[in-house]
N, CA, C and O of each residue as an XYZ file, in Angstrom:
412
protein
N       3.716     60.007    -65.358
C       5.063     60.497    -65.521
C       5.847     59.521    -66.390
O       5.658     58.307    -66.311
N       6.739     60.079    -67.230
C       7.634     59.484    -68.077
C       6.843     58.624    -69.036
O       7.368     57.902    -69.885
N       5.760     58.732    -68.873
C       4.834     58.392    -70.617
C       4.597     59.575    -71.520
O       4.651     60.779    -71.269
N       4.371     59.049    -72.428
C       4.452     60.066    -73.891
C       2.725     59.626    -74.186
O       2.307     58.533    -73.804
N       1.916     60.521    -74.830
C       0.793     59.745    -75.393
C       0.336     60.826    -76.284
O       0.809     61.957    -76.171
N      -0.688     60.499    -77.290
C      -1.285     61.830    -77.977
C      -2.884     61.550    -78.186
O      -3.375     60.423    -78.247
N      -3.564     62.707    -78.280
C      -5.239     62.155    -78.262
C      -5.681     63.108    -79.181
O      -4.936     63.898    -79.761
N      -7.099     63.022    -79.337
C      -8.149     64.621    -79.818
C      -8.835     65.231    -79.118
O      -9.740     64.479    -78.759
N      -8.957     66.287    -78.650
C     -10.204     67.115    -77.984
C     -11.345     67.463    -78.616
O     -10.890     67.970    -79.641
N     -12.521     67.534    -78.698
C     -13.637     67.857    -79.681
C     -13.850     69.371    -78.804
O     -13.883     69.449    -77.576
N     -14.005     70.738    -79.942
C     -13.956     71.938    -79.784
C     -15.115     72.485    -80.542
O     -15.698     71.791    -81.375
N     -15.476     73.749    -80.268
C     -16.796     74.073    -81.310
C     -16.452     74.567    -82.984
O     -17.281     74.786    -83.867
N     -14.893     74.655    -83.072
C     -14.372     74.572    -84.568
C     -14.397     73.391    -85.232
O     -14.687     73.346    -86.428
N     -14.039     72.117    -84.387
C     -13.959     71.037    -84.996
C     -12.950     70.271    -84.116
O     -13.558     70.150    -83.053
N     -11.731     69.682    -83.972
C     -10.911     68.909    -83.317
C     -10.020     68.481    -83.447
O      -9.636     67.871    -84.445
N      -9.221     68.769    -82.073
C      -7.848     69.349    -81.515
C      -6.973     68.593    -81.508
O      -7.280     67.779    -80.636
N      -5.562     68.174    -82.144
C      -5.036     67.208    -81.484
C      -3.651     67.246    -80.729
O      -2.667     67.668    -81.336
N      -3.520     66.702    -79.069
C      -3.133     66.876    -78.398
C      -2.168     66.480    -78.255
O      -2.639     65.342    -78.218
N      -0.829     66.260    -78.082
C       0.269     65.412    -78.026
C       1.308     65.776    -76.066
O       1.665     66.785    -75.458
N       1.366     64.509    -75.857
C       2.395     65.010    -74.228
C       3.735     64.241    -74.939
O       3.743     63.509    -75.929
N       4.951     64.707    -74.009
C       5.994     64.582    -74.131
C       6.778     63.509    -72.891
O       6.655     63.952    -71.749
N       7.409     62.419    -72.985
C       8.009     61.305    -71.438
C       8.365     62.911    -70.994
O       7.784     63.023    -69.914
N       8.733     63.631    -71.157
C       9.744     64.736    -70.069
C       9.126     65.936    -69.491
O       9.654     66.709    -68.692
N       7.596     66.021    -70.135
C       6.995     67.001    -69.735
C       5.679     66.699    -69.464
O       5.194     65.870    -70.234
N       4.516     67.381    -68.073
C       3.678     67.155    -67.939
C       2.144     67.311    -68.661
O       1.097     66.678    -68.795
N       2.938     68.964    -69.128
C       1.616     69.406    -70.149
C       1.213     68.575    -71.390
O       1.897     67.599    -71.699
N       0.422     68.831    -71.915
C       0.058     68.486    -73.289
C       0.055     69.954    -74.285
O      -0.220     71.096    -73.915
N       0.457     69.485    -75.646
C       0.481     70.346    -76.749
C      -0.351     70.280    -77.458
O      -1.069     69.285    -77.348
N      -0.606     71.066    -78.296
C      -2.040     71.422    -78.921
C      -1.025     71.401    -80.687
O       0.069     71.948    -80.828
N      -1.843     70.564    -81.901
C      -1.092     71.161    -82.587
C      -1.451     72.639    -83.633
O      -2.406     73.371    -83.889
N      -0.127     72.495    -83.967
C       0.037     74.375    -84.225
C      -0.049     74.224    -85.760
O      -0.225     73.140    -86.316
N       0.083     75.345    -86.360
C       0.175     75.121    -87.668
C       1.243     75.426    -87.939
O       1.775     74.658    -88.741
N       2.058     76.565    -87.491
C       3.667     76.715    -87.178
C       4.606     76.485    -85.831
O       4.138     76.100    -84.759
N       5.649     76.706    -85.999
C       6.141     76.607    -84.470
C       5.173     77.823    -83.248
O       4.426     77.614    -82.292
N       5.565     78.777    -83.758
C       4.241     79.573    -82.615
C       2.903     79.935    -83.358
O       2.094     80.725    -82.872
N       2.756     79.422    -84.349
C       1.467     79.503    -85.052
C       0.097     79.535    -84.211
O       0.167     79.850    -83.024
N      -1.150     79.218    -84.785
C      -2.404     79.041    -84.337
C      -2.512     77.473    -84.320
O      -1.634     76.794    -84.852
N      -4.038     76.680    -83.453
C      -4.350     76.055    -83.299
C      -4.418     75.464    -84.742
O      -4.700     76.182    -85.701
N      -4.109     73.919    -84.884
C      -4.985     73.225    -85.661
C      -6.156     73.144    -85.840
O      -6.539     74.003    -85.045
N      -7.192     72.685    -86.372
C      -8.411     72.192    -86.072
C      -8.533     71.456    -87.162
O      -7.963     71.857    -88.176
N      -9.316     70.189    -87.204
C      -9.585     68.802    -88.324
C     -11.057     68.470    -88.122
O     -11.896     68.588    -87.229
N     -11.000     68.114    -89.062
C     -12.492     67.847    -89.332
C     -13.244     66.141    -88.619
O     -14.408     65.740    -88.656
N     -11.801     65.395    -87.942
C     -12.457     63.944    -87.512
C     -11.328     64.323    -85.925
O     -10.486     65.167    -85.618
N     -11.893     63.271    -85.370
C     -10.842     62.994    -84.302
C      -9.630     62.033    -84.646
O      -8.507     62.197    -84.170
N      -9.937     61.108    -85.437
C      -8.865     60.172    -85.919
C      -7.476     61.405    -86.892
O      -6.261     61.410    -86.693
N      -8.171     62.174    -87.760
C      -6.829     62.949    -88.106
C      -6.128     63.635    -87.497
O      -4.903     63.615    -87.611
N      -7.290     64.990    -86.097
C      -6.107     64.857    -84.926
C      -5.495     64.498    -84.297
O      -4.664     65.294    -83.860
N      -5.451     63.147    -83.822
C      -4.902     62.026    -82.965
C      -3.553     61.778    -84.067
O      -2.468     62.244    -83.719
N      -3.639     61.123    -85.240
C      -2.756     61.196    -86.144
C      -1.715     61.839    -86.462
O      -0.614     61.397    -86.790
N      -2.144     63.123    -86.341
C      -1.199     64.417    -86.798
C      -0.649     64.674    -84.911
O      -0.047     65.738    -85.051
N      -0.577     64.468    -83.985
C      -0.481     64.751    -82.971
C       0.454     63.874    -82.788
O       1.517     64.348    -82.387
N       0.398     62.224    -83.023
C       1.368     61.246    -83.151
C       2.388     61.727    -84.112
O       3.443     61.892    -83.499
N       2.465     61.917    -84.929
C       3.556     62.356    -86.076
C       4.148     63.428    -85.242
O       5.151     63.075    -84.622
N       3.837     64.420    -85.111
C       4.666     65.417    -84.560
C       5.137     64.858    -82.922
O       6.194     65.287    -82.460
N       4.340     63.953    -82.158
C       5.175     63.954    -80.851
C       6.652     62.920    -81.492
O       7.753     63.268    -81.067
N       6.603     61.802    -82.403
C       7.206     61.059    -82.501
C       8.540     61.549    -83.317
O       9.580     60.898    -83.221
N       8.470     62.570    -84.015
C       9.125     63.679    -84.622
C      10.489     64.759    -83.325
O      11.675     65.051    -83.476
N       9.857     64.931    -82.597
C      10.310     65.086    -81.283
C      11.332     64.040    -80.457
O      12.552     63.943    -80.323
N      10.208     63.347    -80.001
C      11.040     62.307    -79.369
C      12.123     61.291    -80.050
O      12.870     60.505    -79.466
N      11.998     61.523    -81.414
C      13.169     60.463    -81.890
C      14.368     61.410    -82.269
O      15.243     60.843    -82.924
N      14.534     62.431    -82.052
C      15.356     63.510    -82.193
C      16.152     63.461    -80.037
O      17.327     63.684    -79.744
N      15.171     63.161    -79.162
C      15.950     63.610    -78.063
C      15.885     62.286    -76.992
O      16.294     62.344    -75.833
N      15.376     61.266    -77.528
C      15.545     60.194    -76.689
C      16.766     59.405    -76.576
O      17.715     59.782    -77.262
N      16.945     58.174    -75.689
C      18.517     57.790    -76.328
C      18.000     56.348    -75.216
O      17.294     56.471    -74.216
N      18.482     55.273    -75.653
C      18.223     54.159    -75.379
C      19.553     53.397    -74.722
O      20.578     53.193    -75.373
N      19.416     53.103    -73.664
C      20.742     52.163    -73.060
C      21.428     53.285    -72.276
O      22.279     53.024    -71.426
N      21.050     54.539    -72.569
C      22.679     55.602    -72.116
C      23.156     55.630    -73.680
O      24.253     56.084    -74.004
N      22.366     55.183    -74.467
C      23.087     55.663    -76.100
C      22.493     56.268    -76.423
O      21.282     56.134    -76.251
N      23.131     57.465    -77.197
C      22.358     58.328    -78.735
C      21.974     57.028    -79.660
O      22.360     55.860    -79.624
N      21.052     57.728    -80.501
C      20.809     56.831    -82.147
C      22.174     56.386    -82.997
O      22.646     55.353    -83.473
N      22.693     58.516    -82.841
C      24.013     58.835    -83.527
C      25.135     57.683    -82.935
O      26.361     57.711    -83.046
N      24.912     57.418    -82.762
C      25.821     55.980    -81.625
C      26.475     55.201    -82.911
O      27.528     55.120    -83.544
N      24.904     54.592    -82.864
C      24.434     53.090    -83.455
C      24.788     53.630    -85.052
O      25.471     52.847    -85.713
N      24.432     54.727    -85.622
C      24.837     55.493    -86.971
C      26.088     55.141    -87.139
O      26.381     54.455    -88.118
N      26.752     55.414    -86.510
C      28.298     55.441    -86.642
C      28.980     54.238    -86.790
O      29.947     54.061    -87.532
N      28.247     53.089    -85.782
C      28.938     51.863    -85.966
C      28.432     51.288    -86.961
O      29.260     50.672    -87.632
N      27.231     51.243    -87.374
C      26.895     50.806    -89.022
C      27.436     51.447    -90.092
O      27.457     50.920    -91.204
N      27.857     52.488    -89.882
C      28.225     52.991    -91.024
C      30.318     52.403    -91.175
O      31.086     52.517    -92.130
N      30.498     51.940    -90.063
C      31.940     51.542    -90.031
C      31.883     50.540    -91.102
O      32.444     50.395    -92.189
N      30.837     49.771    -90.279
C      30.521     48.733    -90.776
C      30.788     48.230    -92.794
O      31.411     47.314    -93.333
N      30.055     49.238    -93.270
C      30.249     49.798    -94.810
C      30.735     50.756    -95.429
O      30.250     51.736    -95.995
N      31.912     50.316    -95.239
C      32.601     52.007    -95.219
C      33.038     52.348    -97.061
O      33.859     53.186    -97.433
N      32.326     51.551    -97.842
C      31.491     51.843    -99.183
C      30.659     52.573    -99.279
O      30.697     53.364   -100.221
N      29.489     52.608    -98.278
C      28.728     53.324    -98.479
C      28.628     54.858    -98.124
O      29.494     55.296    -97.368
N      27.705     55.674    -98.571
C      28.429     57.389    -98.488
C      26.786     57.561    -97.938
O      25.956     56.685    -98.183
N      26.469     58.715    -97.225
C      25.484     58.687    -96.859
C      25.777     60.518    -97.245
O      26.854     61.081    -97.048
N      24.784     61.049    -97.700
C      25.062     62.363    -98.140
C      24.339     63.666    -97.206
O      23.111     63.747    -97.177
N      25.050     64.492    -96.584
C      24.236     65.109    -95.489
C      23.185     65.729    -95.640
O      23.269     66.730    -96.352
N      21.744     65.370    -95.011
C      20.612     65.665    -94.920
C      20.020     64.575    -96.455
O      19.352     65.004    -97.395
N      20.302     63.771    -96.356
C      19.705     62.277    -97.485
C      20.063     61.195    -96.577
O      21.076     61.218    -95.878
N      19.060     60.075    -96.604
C      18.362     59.332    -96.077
C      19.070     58.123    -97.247
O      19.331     56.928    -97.110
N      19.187     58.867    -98.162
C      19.715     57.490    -99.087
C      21.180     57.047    -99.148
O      22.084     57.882    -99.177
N      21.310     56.299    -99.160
C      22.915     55.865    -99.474
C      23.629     55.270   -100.296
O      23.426     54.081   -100.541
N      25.118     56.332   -101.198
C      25.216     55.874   -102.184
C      26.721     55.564   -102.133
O      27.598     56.080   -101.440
N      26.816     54.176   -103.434
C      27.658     53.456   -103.277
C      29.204     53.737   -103.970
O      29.476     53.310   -105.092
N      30.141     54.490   -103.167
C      31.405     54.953   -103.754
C      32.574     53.810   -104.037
O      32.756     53.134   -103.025
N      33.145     53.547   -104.798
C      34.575     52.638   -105.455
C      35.487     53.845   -105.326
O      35.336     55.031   -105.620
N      36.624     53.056   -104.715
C      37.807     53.521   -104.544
C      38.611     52.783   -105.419
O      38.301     51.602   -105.577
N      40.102     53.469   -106.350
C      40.278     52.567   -107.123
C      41.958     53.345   -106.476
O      42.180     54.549   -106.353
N      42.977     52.118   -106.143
C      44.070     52.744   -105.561
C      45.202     52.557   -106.640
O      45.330     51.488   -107.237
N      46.008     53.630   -106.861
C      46.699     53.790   -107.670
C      48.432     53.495   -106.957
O      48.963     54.022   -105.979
N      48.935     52.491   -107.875
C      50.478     52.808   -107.621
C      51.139     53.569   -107.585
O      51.072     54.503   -108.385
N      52.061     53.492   -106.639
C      53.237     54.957   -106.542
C      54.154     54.941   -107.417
O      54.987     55.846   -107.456
């Protein structure tokens, strides 16, 4: 309980990779869409892989550390530089000048 982990299953297509969730007991199989079909890979190391990516994809979207969101910690760094512009849905951040004009 309250561990997260992800593995491979070996199947007669080839092999599965499994991902659990800290909040849930089952394990997930991955999909190729949200309700899509099974994956299947040709090693166990790429299902295990692709199983990590998507649980960690998840969980960094709904976890929260201390009693904090991420969006928390976002906010106070971004006070922090309040030069910098962060553009919605970009990862990059770009650098705006304000130039103040007399009345």
């Amino acid at each position: 309980m309250n561990q997260s982990t992800a593995f491979a299953k070996e199947t007669m297509r080839g092999f599965v990779g499994y991902f659990q969730l800290a909040w849930r007991s089952e394990a997930f199989a991955v999909r190729t869409k949200r309700d899509g079909e099974i994956r299947y890979f040709d090693t166990a190391g790429e299902a295990e892989l692709a199983a990590w990516r998507i649980k960690h994809k998840i969980e960094d979207l709904k976890l929260v550390r201390g009693g904090e969101t991420i969006s928390s910690h976002q906010a106070a760094a971004d006070a922090l530089f309040p030069t910098l512009v962060r553009q919605k849905g970009s990862s990059r951040y770009t650098k705006v000048e304000t130039v103040r004009r007399r009345a």
